[in-house]
C-alpha positions as CSV (number, residue, x, y, z in Angstrom):
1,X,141.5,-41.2,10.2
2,X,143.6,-44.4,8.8
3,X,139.9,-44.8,6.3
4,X,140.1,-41.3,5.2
5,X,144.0,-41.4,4.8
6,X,143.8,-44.6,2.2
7,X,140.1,-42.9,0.0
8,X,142.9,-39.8,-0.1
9,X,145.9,-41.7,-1.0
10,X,143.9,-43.7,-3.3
11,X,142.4,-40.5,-5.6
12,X,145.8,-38.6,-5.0
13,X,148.5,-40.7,-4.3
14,X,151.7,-38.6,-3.1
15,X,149.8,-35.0,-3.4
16,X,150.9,-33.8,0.1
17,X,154.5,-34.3,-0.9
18,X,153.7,-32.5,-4.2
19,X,152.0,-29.6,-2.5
20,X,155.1,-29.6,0.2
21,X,157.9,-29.4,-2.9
22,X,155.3,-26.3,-4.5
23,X,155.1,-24.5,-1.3
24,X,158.9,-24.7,-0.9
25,X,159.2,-23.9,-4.9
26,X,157.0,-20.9,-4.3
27,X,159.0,-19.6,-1.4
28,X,162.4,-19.9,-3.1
29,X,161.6,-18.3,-6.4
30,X,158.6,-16.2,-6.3
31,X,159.0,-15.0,-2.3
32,X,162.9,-15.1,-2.5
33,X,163.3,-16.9,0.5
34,X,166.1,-18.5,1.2
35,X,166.6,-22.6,1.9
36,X,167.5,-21.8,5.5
37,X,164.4,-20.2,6.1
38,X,162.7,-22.7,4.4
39,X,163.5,-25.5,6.1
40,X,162.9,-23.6,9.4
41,X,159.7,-22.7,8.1
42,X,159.3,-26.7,7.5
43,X,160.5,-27.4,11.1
44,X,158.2,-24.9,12.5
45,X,154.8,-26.6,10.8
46,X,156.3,-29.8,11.8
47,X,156.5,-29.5,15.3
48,X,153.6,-26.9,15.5
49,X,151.5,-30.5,14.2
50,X,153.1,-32.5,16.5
51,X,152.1,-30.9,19.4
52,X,148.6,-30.7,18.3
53,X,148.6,-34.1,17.5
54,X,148.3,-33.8,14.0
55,X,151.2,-36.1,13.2
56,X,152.3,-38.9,14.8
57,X,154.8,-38.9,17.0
58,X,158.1,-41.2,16.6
């Protein structure tokens, strides 16, 4: 995973956190969502990867 994670970072460095900020800019202004439901929306894919081990665990 770590091999894959540095041939990603090294074509697109910082593209997850772009795609995170566009999915949060698409909810707020196109979807009208507010930033409360954002950010539980956030929390939610957050610890929905955690427990599939997806992300690491702190």
């Amino acid at each position: 995973m770590a091999k894959k994670q540095k041939i990603l970072d090294g074509f697109f460095p910082g593209f997850l956190s772009f795609l995170r900020s566009f999915f949060c800019w698409y909810l707020i202004s196109k979807k009208k969502y507010s930033g409360k439901k954002v950010l539980l929306i956030l929390v939610a894919i957050t610890i929905v990867g955690v427990l599939l081990n997806r992300f690491k665990q702190f």
